[in-house]
KOLKE-831924 format. One line per 8 residues: number of its first residue (from 1); their letters; for each residue x, y, z of C-alpha. Coordinates in steps of 0.5 Angstrom, whole numbers, plus 500, padded with zeros to 3 digits. Each point is the difference from the previous one (the first is absolute). Layout:
REM KOLKE-831924
NUM	a	X:Y:Z; ...
REM end
This chain:
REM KOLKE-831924
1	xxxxxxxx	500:500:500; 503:507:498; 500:506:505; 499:507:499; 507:500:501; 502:497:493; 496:505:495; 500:507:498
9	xxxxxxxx	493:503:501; 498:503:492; 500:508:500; 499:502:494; 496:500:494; 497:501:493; 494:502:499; 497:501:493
17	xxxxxxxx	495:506:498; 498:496:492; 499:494:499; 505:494:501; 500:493:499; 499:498:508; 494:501:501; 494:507:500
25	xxxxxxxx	497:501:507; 496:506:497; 501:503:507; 496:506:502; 503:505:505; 498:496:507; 505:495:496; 506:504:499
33	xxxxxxxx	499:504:507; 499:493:504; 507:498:496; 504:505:502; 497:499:507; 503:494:500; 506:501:497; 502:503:505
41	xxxxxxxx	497:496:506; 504:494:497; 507:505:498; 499:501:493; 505:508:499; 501:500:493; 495:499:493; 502:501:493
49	xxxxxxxx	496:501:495; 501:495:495; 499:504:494; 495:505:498; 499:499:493; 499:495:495; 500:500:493; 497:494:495
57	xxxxxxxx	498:500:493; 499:507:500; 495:500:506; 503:503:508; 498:499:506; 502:505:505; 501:502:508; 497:507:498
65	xxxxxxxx	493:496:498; 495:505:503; 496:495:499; 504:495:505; 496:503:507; 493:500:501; 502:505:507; 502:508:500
73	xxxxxxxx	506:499:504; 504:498:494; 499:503:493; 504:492:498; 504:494:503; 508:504:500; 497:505:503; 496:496:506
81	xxxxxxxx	507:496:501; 504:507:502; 494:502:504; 499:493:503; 508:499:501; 501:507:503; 494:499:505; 504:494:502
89	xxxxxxxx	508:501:500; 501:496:495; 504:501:494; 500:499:494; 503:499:493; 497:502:494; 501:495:493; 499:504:494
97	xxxxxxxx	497:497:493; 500:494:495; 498:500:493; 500:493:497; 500:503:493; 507:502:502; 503:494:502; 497:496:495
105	xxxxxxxx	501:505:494; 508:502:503; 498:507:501; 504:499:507; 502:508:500; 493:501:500; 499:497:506; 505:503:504
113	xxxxxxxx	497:507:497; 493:498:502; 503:499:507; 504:506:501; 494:504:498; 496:495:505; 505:502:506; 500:507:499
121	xxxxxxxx	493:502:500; 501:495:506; 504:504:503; 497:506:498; 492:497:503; 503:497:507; 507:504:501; 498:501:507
129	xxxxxxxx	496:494:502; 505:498:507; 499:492:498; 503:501:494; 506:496:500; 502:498:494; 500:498:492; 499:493:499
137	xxxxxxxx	503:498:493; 493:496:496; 502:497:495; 501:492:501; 502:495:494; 506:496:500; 507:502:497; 499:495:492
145	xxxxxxxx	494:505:500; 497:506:499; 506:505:500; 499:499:507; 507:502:503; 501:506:495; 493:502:502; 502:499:508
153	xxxxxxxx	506:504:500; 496:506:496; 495:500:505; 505:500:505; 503:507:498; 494:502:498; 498:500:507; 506:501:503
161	xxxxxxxx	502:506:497; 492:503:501; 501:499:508; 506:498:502; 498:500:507; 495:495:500; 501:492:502; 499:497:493
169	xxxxxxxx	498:491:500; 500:495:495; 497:493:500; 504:495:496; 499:493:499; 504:494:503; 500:494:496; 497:503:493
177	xxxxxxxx	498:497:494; 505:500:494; 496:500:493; 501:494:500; 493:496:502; 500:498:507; 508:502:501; 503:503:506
185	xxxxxxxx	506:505:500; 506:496:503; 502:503:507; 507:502:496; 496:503:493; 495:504:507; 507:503:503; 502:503:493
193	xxxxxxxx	494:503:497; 497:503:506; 507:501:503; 501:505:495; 494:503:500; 500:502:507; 507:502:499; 498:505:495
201	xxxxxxxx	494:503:505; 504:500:506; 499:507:503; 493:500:497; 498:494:504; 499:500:507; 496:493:502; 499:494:495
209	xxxxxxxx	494:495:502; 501:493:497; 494:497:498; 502:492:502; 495:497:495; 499:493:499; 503:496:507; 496:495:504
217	xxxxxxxx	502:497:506; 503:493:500; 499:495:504; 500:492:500; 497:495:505; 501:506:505; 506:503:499; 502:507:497
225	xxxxxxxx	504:499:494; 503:506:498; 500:504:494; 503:505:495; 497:507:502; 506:500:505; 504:500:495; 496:506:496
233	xxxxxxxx	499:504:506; 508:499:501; 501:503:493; 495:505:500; 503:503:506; 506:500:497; 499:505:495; 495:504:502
241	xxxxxxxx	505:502:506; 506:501:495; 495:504:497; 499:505:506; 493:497:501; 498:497:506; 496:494:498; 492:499:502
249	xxxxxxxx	497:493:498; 493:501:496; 496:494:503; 495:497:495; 493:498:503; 497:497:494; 502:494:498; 503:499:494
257	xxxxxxxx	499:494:494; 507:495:501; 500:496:494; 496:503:494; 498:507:497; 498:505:506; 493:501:501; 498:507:500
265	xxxxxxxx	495:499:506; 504:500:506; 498:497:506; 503:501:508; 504:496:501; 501:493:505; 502:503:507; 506:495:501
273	xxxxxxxx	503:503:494; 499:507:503; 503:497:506; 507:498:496; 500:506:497; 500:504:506; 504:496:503; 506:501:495
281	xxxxxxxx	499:506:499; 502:501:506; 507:498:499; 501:506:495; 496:505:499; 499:507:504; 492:501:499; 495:495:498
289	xxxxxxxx	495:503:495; 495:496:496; 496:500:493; 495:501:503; 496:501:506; 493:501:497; 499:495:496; 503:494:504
297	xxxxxxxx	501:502:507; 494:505:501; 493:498:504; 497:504:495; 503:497:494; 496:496:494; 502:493:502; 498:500:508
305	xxxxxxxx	506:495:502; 504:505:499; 497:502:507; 502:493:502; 507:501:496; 501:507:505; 498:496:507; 506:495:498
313	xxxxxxxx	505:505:499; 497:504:506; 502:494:504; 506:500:497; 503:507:502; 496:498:506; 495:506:500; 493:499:502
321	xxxxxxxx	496:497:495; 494:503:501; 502:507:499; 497:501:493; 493:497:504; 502:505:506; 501:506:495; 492:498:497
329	xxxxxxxx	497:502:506; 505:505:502; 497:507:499; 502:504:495; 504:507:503; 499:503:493; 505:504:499; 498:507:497
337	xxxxxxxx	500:499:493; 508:505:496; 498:504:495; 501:499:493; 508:502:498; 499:504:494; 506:500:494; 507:502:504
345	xxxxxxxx	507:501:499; 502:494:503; 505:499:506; 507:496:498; 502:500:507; 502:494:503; 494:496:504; 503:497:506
REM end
């Protein structure tokens, strides 16, 4: 039986404002409200903000939807995740754009222009928002594909050169895919490319979160075998410390196909598996954050074990697994509602 002891509690986590691939809870503002309640009961600090627009064949969906709250605290859901992580203490990193044209089509110049543009108006809209923290670096694709290393290096000076006191993320994956079906970059060929490419960033990279992908526990007849996410830990450390950066480790609560193509319906995952990766983790990284609390962990989310998903990993960090009830029948002290910030130069000073 493993103790509180051997984890590291998860506090941090992405939080997504257009429609992806883990699930849609279609919350209102009770559900949002209660989430950064209870992110805060349970020791969740910092959210990020995934991506706030997404481009396909031509058609986009945007955080700046007016159309995304039905309530007057928020004109859209970027606005309502300030005022939610200000009135909250949290901090929060803001991911920018995609266009899957771009990618697809090669246009990666493109695609850093869009995000540059993206971050300055940003700035410009929440410059003085105490919670926001940092610039987080969207595009997710592997190193055969997409122009990816090209358009992470863009974006990085981009945004860098347009608030160099900001805190700045990325979230790279371990264990990639190469172009080949069903082929994983070895861990040599995964030191070399991202080795490289985080050298190229260093001193416009603070924090590099690594997904940890497809691992499961392994254990036979009752005893635990080991596995290789040690070993990519290990390696991933490695790099991202001589980059300057100091390494985090993006929890995956979802699970994952295995053995065949990935199905694009992502389910929460086995407690056990949350377990050994925690456990792991723990051995390496500074902070825990997950993709994402919302869809997997959440008492609200669509698929309700993940109410129970929460409860196991509640018990594991050896916090009281009745908070999220206990946070139900609490009543609210509502806090008086910020004034919306209009347009404003923005602040490039350092947020501590």
């Amino acid at each position: 039986m493993l103790t509180p002891s051997q984890y590291k509690p998860i506090t941090g986590t992405f939080v997504s404002c257009v429609a992806g691939d883990t699930g849609i809870n279609n919350w209102g503002l009770a559900e949002w409200e209660y989430e950064f309640r209870l992110y805060k009961a349970i020791g969740i600090d910092t959210v990020i903000i995934i991506r706030c627009e997404v481009e396909s064949d031509g058609l986009y969906q945007s955080g700046f939807d007016p159309r995304s709250t039905s309530w007057p605290e928020d004109p859209d859901l970027v606005s309502m995740f300030f005022r939610l992580s200000e009135e909250h203490g949290m901090k929060l990193y803001l991911g920018g754009t995609e266009s899957l044209d771009n990618l697809y089509k090669g246009y990666w110049k493109q695609e850093i222009e869009n995000n540059r543009i993206f971050y300055e108006r940003a700035l410009d809209k929440f410059g003085d928002y105490k919670c926001f923290h940092g610039l987080y670096y969207t595009v997710e694709a592997l190193p055969w594909h997409f122009n990816f290393c090209d358009i992470v290096i863009g974006t990085a000076e981009a945004a860098h050169k347009l608030a160099p006191g900001m805190k700045k993320l990325f979230s790279p994956t371990l264990y990639g895919l190469t172009g080949y079906p069903n082929r994983h970059y070895t861990l040599d060929d995964f030191k070399k490319i991202y080795g490289q490419l985080l050298q190229t960033i260093s001193g416009k990279l603070d924090y590099c979160a690594w997904q940890d992908k497809y691992f499961l526990p392994n254990c036979r007849m009752g005893q635990v075998l080991e596995t290789s996410l040690d070993d990519w830990y290990r390696a991933a450390k490695q790099i991202t410390e001589a980059a300057g950066a100091e390494f985090w480790s993006n929890i995956e609560t979802f699970q994952r196909s295995t053995t065949t193509a990935e199905h694009r319906d992502f389910r929460q995952i086995d407690y056990r598996s949350l377990a050994f990766k925690l456990q792991t983790a723990a051995r390496y990284a500074a902070k825990n954050i997950t993709y994402e609390f919302s869809t997997c962990l959440s008492p609200n989310a669509e698929w309700g074990s993940s109410a129970r998903l929460l409860a196991r990993y509640l018990e594991m960090a050896g916090l009281d697994p009745d908070i999220p009830r206990q946070l139900l029948e609490r009543p609210v002290s509502k806090a008086p509602t910020l004034p919306l910030h209009p347009i404003r130069k923005r602040s490039l000073v350092a947020n501590s």
